[in-house]
MDTraj code that builds the backbone (N, CA, C; nanometers):
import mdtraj as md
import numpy as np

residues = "UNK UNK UNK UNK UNK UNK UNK UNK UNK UNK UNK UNK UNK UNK UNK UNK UNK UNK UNK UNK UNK UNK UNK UNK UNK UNK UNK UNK UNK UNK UNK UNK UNK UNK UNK UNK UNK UNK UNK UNK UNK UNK UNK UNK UNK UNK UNK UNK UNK UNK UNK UNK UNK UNK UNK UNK UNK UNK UNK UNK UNK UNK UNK UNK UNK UNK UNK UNK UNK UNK UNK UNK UNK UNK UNK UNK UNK UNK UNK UNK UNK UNK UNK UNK UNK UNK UNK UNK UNK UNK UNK UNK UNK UNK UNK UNK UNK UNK UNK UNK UNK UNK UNK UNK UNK UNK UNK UNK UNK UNK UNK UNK UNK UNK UNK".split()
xyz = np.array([
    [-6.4675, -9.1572, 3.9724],
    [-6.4935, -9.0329, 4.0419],
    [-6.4820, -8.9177, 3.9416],
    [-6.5653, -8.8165, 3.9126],
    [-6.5517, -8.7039, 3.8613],
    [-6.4576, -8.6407, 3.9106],
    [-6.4172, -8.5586, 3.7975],
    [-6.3629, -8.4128, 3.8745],
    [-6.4255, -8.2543, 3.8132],
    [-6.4380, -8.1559, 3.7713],
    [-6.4987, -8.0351, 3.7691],
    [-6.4118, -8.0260, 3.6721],
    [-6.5209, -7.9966, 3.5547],
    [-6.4417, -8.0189, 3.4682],
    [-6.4337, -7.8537, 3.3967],
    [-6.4981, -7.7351, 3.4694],
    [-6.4444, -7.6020, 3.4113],
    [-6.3374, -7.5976, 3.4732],
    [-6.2915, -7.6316, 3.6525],
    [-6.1490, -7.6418, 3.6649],
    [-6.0567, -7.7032, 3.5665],
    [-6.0810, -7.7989, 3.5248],
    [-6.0177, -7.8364, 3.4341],
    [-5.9528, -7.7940, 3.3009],
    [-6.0501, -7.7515, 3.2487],
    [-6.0088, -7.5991, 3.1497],
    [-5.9627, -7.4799, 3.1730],
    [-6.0083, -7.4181, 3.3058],
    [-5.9071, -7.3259, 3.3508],
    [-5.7518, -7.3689, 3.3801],
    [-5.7029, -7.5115, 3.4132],
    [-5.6235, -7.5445, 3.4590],
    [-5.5291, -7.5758, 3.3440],
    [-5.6130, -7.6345, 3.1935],
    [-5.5244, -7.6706, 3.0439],
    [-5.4682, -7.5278, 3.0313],
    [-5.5778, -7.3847, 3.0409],
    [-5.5478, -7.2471, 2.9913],
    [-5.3983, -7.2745, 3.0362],
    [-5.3995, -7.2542, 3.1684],
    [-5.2473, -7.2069, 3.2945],
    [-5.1566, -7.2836, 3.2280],
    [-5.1244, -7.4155, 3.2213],
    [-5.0748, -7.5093, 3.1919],
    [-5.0440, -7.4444, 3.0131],
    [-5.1018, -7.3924, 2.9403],
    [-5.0767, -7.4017, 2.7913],
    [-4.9949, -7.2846, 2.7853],
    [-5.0104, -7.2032, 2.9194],
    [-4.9255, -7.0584, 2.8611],
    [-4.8129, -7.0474, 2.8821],
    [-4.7532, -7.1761, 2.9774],
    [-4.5939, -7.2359, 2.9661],
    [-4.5514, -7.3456, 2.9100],
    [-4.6119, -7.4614, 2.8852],
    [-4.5671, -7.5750, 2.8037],
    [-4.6786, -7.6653, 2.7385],
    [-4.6340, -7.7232, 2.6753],
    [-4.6919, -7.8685, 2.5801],
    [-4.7356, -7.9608, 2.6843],
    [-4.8304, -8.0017, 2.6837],
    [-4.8801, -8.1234, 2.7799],
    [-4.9741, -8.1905, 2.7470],
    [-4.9560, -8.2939, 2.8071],
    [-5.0693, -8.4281, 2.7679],
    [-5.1407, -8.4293, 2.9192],
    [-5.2516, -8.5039, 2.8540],
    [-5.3840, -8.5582, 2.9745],
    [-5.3876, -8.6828, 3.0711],
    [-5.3870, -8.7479, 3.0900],
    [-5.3787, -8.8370, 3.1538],
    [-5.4955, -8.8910, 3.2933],
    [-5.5769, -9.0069, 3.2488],
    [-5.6849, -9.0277, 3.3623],
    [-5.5652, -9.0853, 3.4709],
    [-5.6456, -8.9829, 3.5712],
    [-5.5149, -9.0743, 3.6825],
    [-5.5981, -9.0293, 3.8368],
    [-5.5420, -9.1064, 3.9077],
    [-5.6495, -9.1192, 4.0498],
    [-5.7402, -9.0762, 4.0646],
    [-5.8451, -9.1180, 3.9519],
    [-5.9958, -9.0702, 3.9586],
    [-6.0148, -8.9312, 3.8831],
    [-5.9389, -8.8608, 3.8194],
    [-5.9468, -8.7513, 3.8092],
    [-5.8189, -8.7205, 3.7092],
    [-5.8052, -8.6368, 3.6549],
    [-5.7429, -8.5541, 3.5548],
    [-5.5551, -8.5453, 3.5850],
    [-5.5041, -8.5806, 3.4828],
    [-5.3133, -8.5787, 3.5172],
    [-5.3059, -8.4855, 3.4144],
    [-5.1937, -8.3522, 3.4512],
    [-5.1651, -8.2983, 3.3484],
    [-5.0138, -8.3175, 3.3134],
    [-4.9890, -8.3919, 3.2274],
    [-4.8197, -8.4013, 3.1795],
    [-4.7501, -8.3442, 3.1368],
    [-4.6441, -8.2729, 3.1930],
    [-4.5613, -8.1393, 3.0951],
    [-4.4300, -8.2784, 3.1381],
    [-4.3682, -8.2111, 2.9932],
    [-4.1999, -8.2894, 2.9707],
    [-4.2278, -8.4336, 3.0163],
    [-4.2696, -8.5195, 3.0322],
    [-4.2896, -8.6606, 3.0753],
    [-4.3772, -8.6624, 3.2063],
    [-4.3766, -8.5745, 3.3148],
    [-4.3524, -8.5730, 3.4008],
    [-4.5484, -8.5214, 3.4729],
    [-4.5860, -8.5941, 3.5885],
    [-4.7272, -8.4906, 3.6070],
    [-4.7086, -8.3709, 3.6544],
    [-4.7815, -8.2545, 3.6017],
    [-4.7333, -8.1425, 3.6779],
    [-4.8322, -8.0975, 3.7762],
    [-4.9458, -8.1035, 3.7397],
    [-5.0874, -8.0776, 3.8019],
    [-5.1842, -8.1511, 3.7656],
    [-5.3001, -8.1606, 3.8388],
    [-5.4474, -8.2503, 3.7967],
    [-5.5582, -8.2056, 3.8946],
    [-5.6474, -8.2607, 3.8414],
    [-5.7668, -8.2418, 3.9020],
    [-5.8408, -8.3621, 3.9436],
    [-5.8865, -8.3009, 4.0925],
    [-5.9553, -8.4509, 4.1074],
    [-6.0768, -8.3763, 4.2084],
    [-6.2259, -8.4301, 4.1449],
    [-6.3168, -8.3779, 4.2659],
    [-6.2943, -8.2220, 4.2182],
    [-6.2830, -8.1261, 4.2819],
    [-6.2877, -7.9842, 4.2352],
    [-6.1923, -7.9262, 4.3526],
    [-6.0676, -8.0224, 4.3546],
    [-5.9186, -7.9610, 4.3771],
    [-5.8513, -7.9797, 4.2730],
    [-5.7122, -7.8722, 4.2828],
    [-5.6085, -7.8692, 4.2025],
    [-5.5132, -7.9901, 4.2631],
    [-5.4674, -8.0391, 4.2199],
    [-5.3290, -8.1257, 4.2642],
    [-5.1997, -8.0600, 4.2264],
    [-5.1397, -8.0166, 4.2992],
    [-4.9901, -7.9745, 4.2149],
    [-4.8353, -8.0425, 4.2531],
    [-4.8416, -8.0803, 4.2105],
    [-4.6687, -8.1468, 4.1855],
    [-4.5724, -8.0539, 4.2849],
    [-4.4989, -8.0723, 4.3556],
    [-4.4254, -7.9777, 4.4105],
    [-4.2904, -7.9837, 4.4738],
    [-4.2929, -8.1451, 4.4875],
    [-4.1606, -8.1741, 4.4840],
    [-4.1555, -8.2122, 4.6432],
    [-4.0549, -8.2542, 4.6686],
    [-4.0111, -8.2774, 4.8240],
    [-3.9365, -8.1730, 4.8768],
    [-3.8905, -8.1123, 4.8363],
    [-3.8159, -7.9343, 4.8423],
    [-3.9145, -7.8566, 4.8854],
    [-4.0272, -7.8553, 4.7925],
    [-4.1296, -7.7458, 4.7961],
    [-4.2664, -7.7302, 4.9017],
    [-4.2276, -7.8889, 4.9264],
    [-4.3770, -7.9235, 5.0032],
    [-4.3987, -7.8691, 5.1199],
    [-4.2873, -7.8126, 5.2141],
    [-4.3414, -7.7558, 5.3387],
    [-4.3312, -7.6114, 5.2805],
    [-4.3266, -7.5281, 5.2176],
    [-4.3591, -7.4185, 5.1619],
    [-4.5116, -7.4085, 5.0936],
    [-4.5013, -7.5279, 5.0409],
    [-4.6327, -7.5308, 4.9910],
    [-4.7638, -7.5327, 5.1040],
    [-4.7601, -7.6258, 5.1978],
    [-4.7685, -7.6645, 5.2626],
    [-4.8473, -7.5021, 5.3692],
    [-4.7480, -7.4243, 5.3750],
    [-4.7314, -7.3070, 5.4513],
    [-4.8433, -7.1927, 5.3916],
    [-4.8562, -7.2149, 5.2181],
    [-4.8878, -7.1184, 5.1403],
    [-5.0676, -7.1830, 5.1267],
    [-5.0695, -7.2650, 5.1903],
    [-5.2242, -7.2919, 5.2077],
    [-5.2755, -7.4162, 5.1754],
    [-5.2079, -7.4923, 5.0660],
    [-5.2099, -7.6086, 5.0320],
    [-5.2240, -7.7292, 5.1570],
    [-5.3064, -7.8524, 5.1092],
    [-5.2969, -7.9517, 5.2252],
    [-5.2078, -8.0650, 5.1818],
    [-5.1717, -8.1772, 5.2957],
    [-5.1272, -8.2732, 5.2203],
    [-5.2062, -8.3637, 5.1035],
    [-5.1820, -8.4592, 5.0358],
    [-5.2871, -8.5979, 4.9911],
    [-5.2192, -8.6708, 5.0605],
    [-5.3077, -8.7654, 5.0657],
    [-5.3005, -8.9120, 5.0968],
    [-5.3519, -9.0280, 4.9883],
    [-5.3005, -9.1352, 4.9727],
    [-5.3319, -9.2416, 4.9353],
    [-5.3481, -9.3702, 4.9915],
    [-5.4961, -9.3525, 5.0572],
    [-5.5222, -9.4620, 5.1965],
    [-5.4607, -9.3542, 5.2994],
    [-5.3989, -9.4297, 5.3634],
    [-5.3102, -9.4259, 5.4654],
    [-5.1551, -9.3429, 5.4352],
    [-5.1465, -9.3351, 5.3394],
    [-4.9809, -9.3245, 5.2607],
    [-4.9326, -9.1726, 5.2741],
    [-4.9330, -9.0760, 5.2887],
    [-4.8921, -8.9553, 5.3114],
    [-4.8413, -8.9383, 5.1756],
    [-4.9030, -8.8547, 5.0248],
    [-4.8194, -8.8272, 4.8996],
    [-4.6712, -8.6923, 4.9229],
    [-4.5938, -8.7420, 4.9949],
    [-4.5001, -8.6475, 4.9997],
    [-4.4437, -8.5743, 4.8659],
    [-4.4383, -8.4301, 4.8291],
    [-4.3828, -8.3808, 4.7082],
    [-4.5204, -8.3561, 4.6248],
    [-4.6485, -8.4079, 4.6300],
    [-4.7833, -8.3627, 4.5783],
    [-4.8450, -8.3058, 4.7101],
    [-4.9492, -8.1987, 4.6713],
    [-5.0696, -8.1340, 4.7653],
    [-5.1631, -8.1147, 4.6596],
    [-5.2590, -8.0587, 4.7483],
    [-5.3806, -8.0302, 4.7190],
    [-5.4032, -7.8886, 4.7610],
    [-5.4888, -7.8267, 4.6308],
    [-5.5245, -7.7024, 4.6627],
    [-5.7015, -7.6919, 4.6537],
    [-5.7065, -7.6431, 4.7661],
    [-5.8520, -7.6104, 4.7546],
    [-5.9276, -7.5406, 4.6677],
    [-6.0820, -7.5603, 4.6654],
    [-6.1434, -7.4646, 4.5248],
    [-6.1523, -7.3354, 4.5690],
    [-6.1495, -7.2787, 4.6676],
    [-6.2148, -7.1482, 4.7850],
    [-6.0224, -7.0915, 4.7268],
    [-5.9363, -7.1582, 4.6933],
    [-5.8472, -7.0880, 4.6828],
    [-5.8175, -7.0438, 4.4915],
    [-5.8695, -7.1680, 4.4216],
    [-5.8608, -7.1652, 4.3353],
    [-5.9611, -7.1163, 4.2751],
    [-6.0447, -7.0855, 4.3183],
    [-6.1308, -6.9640, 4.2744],
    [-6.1030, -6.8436, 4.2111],
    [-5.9636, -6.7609, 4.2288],
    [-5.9069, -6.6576, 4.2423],
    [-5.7851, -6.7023, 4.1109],
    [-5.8476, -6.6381, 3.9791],
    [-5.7711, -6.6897, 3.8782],
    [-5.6182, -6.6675, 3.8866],
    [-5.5943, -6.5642, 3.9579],
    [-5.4139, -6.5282, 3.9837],
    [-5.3421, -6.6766, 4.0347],
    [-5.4402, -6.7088, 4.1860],
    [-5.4074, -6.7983, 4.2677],
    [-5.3771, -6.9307, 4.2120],
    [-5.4903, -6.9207, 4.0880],
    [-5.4924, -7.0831, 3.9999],
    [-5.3715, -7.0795, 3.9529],
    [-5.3308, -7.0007, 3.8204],
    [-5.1815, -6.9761, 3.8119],
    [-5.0593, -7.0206, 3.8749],
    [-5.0763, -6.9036, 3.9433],
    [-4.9696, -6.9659, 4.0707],
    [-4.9897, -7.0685, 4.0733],
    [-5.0123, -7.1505, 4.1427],
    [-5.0306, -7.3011, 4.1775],
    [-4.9741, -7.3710, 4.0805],
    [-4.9892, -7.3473, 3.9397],
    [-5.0064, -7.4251, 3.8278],
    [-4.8861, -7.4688, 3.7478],
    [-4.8473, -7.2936, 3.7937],
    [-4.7057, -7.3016, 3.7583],
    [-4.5835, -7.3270, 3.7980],
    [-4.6122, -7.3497, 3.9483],
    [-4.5114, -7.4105, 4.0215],
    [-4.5221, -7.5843, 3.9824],
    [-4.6259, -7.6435, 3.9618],
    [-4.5717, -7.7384, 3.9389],
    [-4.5874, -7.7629, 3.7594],
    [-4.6023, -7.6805, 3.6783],
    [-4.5284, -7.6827, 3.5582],
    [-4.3886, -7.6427, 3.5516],
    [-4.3604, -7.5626, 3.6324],
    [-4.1846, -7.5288, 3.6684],
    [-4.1139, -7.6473, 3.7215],
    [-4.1436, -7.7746, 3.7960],
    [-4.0829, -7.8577, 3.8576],
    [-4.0577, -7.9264, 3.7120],
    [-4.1816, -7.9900, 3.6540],
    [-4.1725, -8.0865, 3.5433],
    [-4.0595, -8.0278, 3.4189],
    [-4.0858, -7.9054, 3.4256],
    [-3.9581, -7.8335, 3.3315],
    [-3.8572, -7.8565, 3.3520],
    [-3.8171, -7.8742, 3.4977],
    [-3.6703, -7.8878, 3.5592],
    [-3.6049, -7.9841, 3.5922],
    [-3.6894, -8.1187, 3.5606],
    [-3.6644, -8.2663, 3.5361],
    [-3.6080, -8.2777, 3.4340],
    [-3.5150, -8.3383, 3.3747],
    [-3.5036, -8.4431, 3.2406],
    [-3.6099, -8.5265, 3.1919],
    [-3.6589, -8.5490, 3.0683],
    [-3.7683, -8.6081, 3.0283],
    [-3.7544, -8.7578, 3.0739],
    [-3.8489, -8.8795, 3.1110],
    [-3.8384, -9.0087, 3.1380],
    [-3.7836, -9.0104, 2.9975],
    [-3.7276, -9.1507, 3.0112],
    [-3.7309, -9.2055, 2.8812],
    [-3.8068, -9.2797, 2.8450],
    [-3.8530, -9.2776, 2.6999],
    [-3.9744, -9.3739, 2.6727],
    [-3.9785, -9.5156, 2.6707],
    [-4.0690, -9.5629, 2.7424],
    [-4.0730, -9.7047, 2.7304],
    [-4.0909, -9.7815, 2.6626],
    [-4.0562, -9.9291, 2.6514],
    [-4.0084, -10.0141, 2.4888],
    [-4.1387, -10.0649, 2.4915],
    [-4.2316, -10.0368, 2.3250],
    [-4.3113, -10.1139, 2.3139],
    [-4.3347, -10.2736, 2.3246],
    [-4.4268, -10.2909, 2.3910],
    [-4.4596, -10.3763, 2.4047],
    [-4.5429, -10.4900, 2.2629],
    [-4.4962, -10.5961, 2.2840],
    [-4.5079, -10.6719, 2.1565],
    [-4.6154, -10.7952, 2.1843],
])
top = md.Topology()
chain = top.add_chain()
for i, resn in enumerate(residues, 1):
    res = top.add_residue(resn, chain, resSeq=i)
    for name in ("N", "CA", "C"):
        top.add_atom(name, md.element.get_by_symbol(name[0]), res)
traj = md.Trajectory(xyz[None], top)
């Protein structure tokens, strides 16, 4: 599955003006990794943002929808629409709330190569 890939570059900008992050292909669409952790992605021509299980009925409130996987309800991830992310402030926002979560994790630890 594609995802939109000038969102995507608007979304590295947001993402670069608070931390270091890696890429990651992940459910069809774009993972952005700050500190170990996903913070945001793109999939299709929504934002995904990380938000935690704390954040999600706020998020939730602030316009964002749930995801799903199948059937599965992604509790602590949403989805932001493009009609919202249109509005470069709005992208931000979004972006940085879940680059602020991944900040506020401890890094995974890295996993033992495999031989």
């Amino acid at each position: 599955m594609a995802y939109d890939e000038d969102l995507a570059a608007r979304v590295r900008d947001a993402v670069g003006e608070r931390a270091d992050f890696t890429e990651q292909k992940m459910f069809g669409g774009l993972a952005i990794m700050v500190h170990t952790h996903m913070a945001v992605g793109v999939t299709r021509d929504e934002l995904m943002v990380h938000v935690g299980t704390e954040g999600y009925d706020a998020a939730l409130a602030a316009g964002a929808h749930e995801l799903r996987m199948g059937e599965r309800v992604m509790r602590g991830m949403v989805g932001v629409p493009a009609a919202v992310t249109a509005d470069e402030d709005a992208l931000r926002a979004w972006v940085h709330r879940g680059v602020d979560l991944a900040l506020a994790s401890p890094p995974k630890p890295a996993k033992p190569a495999k031989h």
